[in-house]
C-alpha positions as CSV (number, residue, x, y, z in Angstrom):
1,X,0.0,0.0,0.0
2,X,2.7,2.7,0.2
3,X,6.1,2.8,-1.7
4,X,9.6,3.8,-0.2
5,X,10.5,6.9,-1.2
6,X,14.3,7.1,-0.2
7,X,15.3,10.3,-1.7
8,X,12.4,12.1,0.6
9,X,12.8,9.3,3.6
10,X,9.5,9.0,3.5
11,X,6.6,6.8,2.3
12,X,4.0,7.7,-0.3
13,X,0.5,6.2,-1.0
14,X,1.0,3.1,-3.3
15,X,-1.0,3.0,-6.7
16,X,-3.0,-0.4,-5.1
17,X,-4.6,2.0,-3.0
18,X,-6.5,3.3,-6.1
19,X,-7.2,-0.4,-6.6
20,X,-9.8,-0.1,-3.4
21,X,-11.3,3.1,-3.8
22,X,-12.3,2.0,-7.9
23,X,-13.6,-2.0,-6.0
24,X,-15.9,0.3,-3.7
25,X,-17.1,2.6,-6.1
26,X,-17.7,-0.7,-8.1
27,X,-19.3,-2.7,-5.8
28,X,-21.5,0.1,-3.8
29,X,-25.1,-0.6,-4.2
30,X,-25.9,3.1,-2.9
31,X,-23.9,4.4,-6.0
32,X,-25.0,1.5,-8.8
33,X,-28.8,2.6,-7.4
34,X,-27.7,6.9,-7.4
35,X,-25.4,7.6,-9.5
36,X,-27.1,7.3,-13.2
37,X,-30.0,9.3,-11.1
38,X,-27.3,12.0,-9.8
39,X,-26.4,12.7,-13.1
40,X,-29.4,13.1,-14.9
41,X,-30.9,15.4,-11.9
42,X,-27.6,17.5,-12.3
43,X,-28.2,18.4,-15.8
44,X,-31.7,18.6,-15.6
45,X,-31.4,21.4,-13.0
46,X,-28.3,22.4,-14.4
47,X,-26.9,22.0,-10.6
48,X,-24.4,20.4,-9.1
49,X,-25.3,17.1,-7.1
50,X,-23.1,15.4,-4.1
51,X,-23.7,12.2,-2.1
52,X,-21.7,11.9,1.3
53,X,-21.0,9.8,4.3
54,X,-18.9,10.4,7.3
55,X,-15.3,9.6,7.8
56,X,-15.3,9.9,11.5
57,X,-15.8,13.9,12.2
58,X,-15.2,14.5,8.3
59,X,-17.5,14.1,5.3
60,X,-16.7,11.9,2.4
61,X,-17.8,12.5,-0.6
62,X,-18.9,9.6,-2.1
63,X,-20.0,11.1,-5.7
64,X,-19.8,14.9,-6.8
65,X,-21.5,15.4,-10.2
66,X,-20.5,19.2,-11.2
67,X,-23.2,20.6,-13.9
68,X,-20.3,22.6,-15.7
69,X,-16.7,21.8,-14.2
70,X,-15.1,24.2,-15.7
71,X,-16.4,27.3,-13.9
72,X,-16.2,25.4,-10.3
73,X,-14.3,27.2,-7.7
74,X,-12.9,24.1,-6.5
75,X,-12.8,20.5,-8.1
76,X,-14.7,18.4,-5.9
77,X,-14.1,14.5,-6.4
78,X,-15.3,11.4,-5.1
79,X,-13.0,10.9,-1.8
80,X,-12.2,14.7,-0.8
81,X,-13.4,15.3,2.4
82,X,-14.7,18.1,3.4
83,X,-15.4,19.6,7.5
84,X,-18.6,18.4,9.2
85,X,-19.4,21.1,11.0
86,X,-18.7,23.9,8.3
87,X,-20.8,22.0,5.4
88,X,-24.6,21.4,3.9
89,X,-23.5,17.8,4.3
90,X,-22.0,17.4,7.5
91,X,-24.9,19.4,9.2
92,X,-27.6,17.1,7.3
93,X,-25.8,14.3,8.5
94,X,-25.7,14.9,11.9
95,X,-29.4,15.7,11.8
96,X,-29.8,12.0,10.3
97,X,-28.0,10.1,13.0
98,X,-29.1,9.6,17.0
99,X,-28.4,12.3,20.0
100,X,-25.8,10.0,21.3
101,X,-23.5,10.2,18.1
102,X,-24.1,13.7,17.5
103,X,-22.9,14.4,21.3
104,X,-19.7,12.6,20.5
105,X,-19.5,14.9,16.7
106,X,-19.7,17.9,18.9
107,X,-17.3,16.9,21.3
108,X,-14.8,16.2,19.0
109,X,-15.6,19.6,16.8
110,X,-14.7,21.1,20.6
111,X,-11.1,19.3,20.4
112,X,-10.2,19.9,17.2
113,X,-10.3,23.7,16.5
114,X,-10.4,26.5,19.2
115,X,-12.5,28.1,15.9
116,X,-15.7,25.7,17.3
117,X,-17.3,28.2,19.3
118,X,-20.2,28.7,20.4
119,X,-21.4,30.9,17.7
120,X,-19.9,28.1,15.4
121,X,-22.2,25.1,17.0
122,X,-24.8,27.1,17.4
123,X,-25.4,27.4,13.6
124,X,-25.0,24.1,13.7
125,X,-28.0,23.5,15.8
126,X,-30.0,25.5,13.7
127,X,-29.0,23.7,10.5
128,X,-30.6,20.6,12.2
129,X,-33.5,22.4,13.5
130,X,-33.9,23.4,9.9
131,X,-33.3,19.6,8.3
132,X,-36.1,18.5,11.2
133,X,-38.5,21.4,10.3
134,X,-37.9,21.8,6.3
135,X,-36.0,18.2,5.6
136,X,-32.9,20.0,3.8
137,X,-30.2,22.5,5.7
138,X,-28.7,25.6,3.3
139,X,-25.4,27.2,3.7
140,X,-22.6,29.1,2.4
141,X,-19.5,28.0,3.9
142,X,-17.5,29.7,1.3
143,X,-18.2,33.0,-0.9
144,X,-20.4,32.6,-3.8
145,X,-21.5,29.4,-3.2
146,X,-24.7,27.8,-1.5
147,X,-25.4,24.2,-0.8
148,X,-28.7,22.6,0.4
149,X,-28.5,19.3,1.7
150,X,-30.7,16.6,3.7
151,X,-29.9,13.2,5.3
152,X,-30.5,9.7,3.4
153,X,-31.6,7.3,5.9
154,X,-32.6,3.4,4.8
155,X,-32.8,0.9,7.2
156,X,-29.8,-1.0,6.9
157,X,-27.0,1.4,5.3
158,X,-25.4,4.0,6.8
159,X,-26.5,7.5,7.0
160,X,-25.8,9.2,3.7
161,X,-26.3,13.3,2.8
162,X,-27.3,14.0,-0.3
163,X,-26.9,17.9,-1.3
164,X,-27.1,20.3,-4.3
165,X,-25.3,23.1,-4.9
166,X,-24.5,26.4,-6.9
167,X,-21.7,28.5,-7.3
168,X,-21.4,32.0,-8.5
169,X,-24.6,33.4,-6.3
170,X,-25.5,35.8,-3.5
171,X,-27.2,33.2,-1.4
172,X,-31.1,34.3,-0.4
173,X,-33.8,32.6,1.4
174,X,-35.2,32.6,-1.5
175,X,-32.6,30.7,-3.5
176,X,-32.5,28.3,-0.5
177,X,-36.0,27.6,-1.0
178,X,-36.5,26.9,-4.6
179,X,-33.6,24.7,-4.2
180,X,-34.5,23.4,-1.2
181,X,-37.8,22.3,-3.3
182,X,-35.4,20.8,-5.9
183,X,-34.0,18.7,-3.2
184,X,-36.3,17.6,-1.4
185,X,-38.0,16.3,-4.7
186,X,-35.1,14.1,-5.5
187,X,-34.2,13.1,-2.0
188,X,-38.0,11.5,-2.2
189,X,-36.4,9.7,-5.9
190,X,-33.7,8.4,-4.2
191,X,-34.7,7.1,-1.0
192,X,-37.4,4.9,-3.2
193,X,-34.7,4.0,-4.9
194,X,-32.6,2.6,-2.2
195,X,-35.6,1.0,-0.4
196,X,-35.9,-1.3,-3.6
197,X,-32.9,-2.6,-3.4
């Protein structure tokens, strides 16, 4: 899994790591039942369209379909992570999975950064609030961009997040809404499309 990189005394991820990541993507009946769907929603509403799942106190994304790459602030692939706590994702997740795992999330959001304050964990709360009250969270963790995300939960798989997002846009309530609407619309798509398998 790693080669021996003398020059650098150091080791370096090995190209059989690739090997795994291509067997899971493969093999995941989550993405074989989403991904085709993810696609097609993404150029229907000319949006981009994520699916997630946590890697401890990080999100991983699992799929990222971008509507048009080339104008993306960033390049998000499947397997970058991305901060719980700061993310559409992350904060629809933890409004998927029980109080006692969530206490644990926020404990370790405490640990890692003197940056989760109150003010921080407090949105936080509020994004779950919302996912509870709406079924989707919005935010805009960085400029010009606003996600909307809500939790995928099937008996028998692990909490997913499924989110949508936009670049290039002053983020309103009413942006959040209609795509918010979008979401919600598709979430309802896939989660019948999980519970058939």
């Amino acid at each position: 899994m790693l080669d021996d990189v003398r020059s650098e005394r150091a080791y370096r991820l090995a190209a059989a790591v690739i090997s795994f990541g291509h067997a899971m993507r493969v093999s995941s009946p989550v993405l074989n039942a989403l991904g085709r769907m993810m696609r097609a929603e993404s150029m229907r509403r000319r949006i981009n369209v994520g699916l997630a799942t946590a890697d401890r106190s990080m999100m991983v994304y699992l799929e990222s379909v971008r509507f048009d790459p080339r104008v993306a602030l960033r390049n998000v692939v499947a397997g970058q992570q991305v901060p719980m706590e700061l993310t559409s994702l992350g904060r629809a997740y933890l409004a998927g999975i029980t109080e006692q795992e969530r206490a644990r999330l926020f404990a370790t959001f405490k640990r890692r950064s003197a940056g989760a304050t109150q003010s921080l964990l407090a949105e936080v709360q509020r994004s779950i609030r919302s996912v509870k009250r709406d079924g989707y969270c919005a935010v805009s963790w960085q400029r010009g961009v606003l996600a909307v995300a809500t939790p995928i939960v099937v008996k028998g798989l692990p909490v997913y997040a499924l989110n949508m997002s936009t670049q290039n846009v002053q983020p309103t309530a009413r942006l959040s809404a209609e795509m918010g609407a979008y979401l919600m619309v598709f979430a309802k798509r896939c989660n019948e499309a999980l519970a058939g398998e």
